[in-house]
N, CA, C and O of each residue as an XYZ file, in Angstrom:
432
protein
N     118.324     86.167    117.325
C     118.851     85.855    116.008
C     117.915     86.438    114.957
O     116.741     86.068    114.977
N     118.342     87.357    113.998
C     117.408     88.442    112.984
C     117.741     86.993    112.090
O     118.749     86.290    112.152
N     116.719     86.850    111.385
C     116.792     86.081    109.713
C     116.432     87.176    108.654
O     115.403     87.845    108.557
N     117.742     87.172    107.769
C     117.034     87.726    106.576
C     116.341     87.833    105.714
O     115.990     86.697    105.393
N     115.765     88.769    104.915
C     114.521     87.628    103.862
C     115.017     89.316    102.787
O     115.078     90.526    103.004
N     115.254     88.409    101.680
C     115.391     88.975    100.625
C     114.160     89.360     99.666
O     113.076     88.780     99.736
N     114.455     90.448     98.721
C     112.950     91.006     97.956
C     111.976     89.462     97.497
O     110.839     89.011     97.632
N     113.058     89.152     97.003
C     112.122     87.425     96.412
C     111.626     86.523     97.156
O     110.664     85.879     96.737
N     112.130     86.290     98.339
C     111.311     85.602     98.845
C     111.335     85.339    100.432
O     112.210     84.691    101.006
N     110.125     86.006    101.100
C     110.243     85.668    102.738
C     109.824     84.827    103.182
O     108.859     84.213    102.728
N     110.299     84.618    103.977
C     110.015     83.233    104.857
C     108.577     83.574    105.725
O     108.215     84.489    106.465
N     108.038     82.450    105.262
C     106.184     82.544    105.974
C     106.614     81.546    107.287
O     107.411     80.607    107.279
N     105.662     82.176    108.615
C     105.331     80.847    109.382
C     104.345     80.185    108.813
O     103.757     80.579    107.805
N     104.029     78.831    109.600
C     103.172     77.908    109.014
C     101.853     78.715    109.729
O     101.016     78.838    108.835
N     101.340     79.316    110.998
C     100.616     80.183    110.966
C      99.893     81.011    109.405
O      98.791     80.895    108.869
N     101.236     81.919    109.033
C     100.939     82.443    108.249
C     100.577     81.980    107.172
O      99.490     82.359    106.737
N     101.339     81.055    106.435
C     100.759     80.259    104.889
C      99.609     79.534    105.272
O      98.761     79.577    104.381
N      99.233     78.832    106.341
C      97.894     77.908    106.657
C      96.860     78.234    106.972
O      95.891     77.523    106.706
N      96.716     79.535    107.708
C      95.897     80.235    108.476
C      95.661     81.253    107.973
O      94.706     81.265    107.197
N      96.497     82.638    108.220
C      96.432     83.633    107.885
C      96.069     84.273    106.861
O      95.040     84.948    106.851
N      96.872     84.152    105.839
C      96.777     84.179    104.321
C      95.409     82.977    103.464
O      94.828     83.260    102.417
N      95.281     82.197    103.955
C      94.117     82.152    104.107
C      92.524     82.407    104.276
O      91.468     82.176    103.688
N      92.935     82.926    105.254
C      91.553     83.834    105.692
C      91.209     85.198    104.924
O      90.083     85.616    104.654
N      92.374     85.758    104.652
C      92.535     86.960    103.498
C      91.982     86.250    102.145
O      91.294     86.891    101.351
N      92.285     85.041    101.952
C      91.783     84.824    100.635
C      90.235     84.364    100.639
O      89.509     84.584     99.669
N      89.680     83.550    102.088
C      88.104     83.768    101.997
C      87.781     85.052    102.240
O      86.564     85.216    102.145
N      88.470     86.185    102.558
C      87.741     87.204    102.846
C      87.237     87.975    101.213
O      86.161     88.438    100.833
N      88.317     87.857    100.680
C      88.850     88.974     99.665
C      87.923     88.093     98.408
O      87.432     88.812     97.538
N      87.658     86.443     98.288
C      86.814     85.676     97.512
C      85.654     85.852     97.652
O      84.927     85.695     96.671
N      85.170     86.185     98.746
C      83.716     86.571     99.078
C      83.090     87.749     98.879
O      81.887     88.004     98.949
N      84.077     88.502     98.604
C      83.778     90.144     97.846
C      84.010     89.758     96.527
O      83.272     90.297     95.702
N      85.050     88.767     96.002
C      84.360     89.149     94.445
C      83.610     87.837     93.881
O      83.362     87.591     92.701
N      83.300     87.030     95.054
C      81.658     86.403     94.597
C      80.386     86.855     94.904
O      79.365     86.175     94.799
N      80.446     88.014     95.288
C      79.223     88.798     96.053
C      78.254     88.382     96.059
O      77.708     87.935     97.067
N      77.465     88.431     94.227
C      76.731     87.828     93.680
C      75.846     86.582     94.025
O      74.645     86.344     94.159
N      77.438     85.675     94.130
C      76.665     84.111     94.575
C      76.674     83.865     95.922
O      76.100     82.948     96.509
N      77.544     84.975     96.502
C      77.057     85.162     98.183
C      75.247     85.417     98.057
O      74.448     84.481     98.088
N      74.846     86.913     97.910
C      73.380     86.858     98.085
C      72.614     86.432     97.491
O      71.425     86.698     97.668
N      73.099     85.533     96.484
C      71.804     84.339     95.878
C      71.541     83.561     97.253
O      70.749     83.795     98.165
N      72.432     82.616     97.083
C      72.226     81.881     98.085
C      72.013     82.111     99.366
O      71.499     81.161     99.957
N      72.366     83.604    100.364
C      72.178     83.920    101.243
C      70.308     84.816    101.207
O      69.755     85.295    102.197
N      69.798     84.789     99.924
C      68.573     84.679     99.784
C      67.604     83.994     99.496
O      66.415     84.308     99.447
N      68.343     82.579     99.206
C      67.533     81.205     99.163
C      67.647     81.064    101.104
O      67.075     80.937    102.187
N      68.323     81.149    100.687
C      68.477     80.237    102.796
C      66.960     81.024    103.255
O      65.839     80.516    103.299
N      67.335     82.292    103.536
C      66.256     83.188    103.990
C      64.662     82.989    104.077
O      63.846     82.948    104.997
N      64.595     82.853    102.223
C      62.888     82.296    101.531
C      62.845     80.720    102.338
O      61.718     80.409    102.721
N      63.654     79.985    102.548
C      63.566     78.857    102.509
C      63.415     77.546    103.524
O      62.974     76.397    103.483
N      63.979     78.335    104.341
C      64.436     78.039    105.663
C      64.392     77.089    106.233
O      65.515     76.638    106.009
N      63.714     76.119    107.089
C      64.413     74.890    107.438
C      64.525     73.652    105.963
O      65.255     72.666    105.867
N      63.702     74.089    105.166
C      64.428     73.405    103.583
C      65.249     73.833    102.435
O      65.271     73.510    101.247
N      66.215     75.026    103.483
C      67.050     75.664    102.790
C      67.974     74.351    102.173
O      67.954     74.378    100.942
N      68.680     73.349    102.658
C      69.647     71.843    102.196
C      69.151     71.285    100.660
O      69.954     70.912     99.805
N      67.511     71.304    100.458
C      67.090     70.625     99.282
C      66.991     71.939     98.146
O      67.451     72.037     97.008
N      66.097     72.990     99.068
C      65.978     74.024     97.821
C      67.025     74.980     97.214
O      66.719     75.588     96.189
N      68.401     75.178     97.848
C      69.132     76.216     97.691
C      70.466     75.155     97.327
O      71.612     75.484     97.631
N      70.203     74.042     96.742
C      71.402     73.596     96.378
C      72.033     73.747     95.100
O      73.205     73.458     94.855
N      70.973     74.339     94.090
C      72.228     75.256     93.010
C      72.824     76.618     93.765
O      74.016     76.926     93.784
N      72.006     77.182     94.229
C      73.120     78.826     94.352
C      73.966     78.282     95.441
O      74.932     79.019     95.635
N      73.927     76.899     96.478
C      74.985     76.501     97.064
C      76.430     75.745     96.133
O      77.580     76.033     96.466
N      76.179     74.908     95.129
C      76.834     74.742     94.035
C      77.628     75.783     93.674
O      78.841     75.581     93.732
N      77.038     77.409     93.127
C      77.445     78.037     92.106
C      78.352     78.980     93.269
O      79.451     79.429     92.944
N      78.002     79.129     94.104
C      78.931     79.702     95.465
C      80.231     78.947     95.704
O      81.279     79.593     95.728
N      80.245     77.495     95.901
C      81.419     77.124     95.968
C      82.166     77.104     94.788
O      83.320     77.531     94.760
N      81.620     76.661     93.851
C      82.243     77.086     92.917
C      83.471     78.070     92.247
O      84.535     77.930     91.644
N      82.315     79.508     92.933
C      83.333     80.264     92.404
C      83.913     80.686     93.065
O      84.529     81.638     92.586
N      84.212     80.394     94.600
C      85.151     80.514     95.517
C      86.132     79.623     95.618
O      87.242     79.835     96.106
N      85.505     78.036     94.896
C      86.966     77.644     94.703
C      87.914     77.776     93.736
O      89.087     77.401     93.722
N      86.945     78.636     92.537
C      88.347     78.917     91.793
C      89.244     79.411     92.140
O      90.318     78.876     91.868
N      89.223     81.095     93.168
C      89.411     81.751     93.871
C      90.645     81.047     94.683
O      91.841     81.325     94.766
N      90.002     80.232     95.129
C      91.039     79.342     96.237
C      92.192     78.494     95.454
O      93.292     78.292     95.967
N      91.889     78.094     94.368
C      93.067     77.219     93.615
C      93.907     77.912     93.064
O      94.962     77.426     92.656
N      93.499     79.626     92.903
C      94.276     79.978     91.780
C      95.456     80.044     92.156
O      95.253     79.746     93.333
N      97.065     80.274     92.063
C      98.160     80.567     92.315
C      98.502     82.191     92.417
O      99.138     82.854     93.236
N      97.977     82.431     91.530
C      97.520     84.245     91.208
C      97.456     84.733     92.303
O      98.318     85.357     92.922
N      95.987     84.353     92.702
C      95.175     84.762     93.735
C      96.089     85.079     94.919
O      96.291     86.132     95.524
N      96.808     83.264     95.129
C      97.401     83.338     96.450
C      98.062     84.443     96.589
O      97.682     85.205     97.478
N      99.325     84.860     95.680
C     100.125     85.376     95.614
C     100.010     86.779     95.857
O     100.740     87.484     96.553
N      98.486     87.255     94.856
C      97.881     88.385     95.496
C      97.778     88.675     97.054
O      98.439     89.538     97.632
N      96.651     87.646     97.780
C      96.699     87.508     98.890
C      97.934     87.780     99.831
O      98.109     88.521    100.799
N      98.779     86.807     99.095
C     100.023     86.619    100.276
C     100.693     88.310    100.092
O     101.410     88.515    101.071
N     100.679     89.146     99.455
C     100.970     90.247     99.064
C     100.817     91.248     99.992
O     101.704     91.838    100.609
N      99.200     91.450    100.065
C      98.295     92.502    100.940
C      98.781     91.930    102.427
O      99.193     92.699    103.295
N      98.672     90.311    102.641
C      98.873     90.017    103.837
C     100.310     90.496    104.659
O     100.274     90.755    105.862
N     101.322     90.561    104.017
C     102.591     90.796    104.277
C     102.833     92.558    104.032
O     103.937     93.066    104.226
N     101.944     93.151    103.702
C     101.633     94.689    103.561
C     100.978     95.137    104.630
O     100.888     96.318    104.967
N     100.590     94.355    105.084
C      99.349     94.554    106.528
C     100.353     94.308    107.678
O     100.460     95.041    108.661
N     101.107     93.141    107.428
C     102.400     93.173    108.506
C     102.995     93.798    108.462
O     103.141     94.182    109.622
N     103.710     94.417    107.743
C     104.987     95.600    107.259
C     104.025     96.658    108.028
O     104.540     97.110    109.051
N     103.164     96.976    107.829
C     102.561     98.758    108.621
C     102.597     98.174    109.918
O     103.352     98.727    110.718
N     101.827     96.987    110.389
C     101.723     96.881    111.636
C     103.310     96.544    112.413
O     103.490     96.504    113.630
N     103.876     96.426    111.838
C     105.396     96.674    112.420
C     105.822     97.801    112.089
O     107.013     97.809    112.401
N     105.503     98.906    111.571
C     106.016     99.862    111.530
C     105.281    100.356    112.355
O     105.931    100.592    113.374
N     104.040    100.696    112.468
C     103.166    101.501    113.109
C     102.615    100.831    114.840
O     102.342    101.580    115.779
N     102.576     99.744    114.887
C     102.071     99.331    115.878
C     101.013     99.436    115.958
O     100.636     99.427    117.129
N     100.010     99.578    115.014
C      98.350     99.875    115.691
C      98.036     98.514    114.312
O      98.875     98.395    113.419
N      97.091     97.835    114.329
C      96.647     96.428    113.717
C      95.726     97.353    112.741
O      95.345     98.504    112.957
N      95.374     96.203    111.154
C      95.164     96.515    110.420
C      93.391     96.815    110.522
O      92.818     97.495    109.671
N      92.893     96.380    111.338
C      91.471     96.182    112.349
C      91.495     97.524    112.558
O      90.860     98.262    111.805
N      92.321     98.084    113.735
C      92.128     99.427    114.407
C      92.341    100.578    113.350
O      91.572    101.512    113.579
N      93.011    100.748    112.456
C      93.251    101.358    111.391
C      92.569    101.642    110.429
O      92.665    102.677    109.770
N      91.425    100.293    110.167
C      90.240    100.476    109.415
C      89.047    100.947    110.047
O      88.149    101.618    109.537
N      89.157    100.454    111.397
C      87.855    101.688    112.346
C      87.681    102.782    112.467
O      86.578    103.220    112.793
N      88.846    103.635    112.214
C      89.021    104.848    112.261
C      88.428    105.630    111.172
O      88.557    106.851    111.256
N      87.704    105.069    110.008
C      87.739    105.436    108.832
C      86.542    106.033    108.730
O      86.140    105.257    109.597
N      85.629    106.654    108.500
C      84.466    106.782    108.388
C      83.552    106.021    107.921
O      84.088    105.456    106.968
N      81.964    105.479    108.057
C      81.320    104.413    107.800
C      80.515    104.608    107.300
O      80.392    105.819    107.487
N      79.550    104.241    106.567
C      78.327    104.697    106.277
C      77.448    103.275    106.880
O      77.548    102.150    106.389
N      76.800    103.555    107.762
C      75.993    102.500    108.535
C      74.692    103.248    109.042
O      73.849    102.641    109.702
């Protein structure tokens, strides 16, 4: 049985809205908190087993701005966007959005 899904609006599994799209949005939040990623991923470092007492502003200012990230509606929508763009090739193409980005050249 095919279900249709019209330009406006497709039908997500609960996979997809709970999980999936999800994970695209910590991924894609953590690139544009960069910033308060390596604060705090340079308190931990200096700090180390009293990273809990000393690194609890740049732990603050990290969630923070990842949860704006996470509440926005915007965001999601962005997210849910790329995520359903990543499905569309990988059903067209058959090779995953993973193997597709390996291929790319690296600088490492």
């Amino acid at each position: 049985m095919e279900m249709e899904a019209t330009n406006t609006e497709v039908h997500l599994r609960h996979v997809e809205k709970d999980v999936l799209i999800p994970k695209v949005m910590r991924e894609k939040a953590r690139e544009r908190c960069v910033d308060k990623v390596e604060a705090f991923t340079a308190c931990c470092k200096e700090s180390g087993f009293f990273m809990v007492f000393k690194c609890r502003e740049e732990n603050a200012a990290l969630k923070e701005c990842l949860t704006r990230y996470y509440q926005d509606p915007a965001f999601f929508e962005e997210c849910k966007q790329e995520y359903l763009q990543e499905k569309l090739e990988y059903e067209t193409t058959g090779i995953p959005s993973k193997n597709r980005k390996q291929r790319l050249p690296t600088s490492m």
